[in-house]
C-alpha positions, 0 to 999 in steps of 0.5 A, a space after each residue: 593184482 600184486 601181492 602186498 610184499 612186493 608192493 612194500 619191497 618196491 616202496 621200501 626200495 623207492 624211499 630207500 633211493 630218495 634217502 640216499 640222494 639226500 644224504 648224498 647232496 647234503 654231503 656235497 653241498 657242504 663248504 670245503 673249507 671254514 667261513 673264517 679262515 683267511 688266506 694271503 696270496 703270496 705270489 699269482 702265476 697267471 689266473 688259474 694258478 696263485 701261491 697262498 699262505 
């Protein structure tokens, strides 16, 4: 049988990892630019590539 330090290292270990993954997804999935903000395409090259204002 282990000895209790080394199970709390590896649950503080575990709970640490599923912290950072969830941090980490929240910052991704946030929106990289404002709901409201509204663009006009000025000018559109071919379609990948466009000109905004």
């Amino acid at each position: 049988m282990k000895p209790s330090w080394i199970t709390g290292i590896i649950l503080t270990a575990i709970a640490g990892a599923i912290i950072t993954a969830i941090l980490i997804f929240h910052r991704t999935n946030q929106p990289s630019i404002a709901l409201t903000e509204e663009w006009i395409a000025t000018q559109v090259a071919d379609g990948d590539s466009m000109t905004v204002r």
